[in-house]
N, C-alpha and C positions, 0 to 999 in steps of 0.2 A: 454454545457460545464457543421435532423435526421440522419441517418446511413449514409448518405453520405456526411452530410457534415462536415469540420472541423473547430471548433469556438474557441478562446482563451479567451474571455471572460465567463461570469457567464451569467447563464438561469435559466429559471423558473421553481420551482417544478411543476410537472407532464408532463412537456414538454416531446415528441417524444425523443428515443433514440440519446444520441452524439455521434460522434467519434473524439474522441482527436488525440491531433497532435504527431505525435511520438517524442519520446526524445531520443538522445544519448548524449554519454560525454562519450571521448575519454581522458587516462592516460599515461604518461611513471611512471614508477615508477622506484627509485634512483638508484635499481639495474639492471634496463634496462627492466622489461616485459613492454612489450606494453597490456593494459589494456584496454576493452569497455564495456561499459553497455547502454543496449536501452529497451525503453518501447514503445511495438509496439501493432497493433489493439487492443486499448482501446475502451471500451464506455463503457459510465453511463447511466442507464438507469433511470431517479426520474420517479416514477408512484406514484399513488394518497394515502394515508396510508389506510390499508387493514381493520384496526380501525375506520374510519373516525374521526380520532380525530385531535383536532384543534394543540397541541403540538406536533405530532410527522411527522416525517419523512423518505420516505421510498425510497430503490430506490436496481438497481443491478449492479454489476460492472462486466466487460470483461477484460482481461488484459493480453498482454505477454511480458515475460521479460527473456532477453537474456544477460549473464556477457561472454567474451571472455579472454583468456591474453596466448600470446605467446611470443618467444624470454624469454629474461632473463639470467643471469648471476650465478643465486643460483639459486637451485631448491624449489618451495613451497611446505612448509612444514604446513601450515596450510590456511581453507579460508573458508568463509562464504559469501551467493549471500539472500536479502532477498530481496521482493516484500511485500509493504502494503498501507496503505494508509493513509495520516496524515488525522485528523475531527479538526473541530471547529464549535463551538457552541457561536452564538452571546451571547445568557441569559444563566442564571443557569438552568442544566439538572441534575435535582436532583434524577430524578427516575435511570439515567444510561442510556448508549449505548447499544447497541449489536450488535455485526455484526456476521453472520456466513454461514453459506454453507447446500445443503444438497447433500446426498449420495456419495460411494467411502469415497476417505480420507477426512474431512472436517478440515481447517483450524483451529487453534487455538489459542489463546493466552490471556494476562493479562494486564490489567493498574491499574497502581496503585499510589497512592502520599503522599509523606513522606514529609508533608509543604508545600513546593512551586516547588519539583524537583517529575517529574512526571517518571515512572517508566514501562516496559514494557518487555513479553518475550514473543516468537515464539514458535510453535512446530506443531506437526500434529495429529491426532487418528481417528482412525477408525471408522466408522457407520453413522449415519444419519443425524448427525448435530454437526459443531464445533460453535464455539463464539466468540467474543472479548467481555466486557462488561466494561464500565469505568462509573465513577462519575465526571464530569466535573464543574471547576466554572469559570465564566464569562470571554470570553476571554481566556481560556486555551486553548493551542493544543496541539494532543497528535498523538503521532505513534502509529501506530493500523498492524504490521505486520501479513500479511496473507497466505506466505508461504515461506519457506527455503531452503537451501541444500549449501555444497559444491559442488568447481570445479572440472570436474570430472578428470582423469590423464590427459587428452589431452586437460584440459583448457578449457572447456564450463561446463556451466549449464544453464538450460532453465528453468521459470517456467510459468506454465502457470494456470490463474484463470478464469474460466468462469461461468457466470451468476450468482455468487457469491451475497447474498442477503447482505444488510445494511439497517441498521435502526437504527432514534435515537429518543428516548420517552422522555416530559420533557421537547423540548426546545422550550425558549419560542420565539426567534428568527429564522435569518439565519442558515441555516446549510452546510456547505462547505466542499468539500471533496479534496484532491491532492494525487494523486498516486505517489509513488516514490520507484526509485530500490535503493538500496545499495548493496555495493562489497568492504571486507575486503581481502585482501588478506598479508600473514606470509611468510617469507623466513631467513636463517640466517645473511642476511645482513641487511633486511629494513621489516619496517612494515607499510603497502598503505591502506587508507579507502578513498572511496567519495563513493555521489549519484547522481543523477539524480529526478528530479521532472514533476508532471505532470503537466497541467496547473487547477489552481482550478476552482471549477464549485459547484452552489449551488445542494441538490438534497430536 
């Protein structure tokens, strides 16, 4: 939380690959689309920090993720499908996170905090390595979104992240990780958001 089996509870860093349990959450939304979003063949993988150091953490994620919505009454006019992963850090990680990818398109994105309201944006770019990187204090959690897109005309979008690298420097604690989908979707009668969550698991 190896490859074959499925745990909902939390494991120990460096432990054998997990496979998480798949999630969906099924929607009507008020102007009648029928809505789905599912996060299927997951696994985290925590292996031992490539630093051998005593505060960080290191591990890699597999993950796909599937938004649906058909029927409906209005046509959508706007929508966004994102895939990421919320962290938490028991102690202050004061050096920062980063999570990122290599080769193809690599993930991207920011966190950021303005007081006590934590702040974050998605995107993608090109070459050999994307990031996330945040400043965490004791007890925060934060969305770490790892890739995007709209629905495409006929109402799917897929995303899929594999062997995706994460790591957090800094903490002096547990580190916990929970994948989760979200799906906005815009029409000119109603405006629909939910997620879906994974089950957490330490890495």
């Amino acid at each position: 939380m190896g490859l074959a089996s499925v745990t909902t509870g939390l494991s120990a860093a460096g432990a054998e690959p997990v496979s998480m349990r798949p999630q969906s959450y099924d929607k009507t939304s008020r102007d009648g689309w029928h809505l789905n979003i599912r996060i299927d063949n997951e696994v985290v993988n925590s292996v031992p920090n490539l630093a051998n150091a005593n505060d960080s953490r290191e591990g890699f994620v597999t993950a796909s993720a599937t938004a649906t919505a058909v029927g409906g009454s209005s046509p959508i006019t706007d929508s966004i499908f994102i895939v990421g992963y919320q962290l938490g850090c028991q102690s202050d990680v004061s050096a920062g996170l980063q999570y990122g990818g290599t080769a193809g398109v690599a993930p991207q994105g920011s966190v950021g905090f303005d007081g006590a309201t934590p702040s974050a944006s998605a995107g993608g770019t090109g070459g050999l390595a994307g990031f996330v990187q945040t400043v965490l204090q004791p007890g925060v959690i934060v969305d770490l979104p790892l890739s995007n897109m709209s629905l495409s005309s006929g109402g799917v979008a897929m995303l899929d992240i594999d062997n995706i690298h994460i790591k957090a420097d800094a903490c002096g604690g547990d580190v916990t990780v929970r994948s989760y989908a979200y799906l906005r979707v815009s029409t000119d009668a109603a405006h629909t958001q939910f997620a879906v969550y994974g089950d957490p698991i330490k890495i």
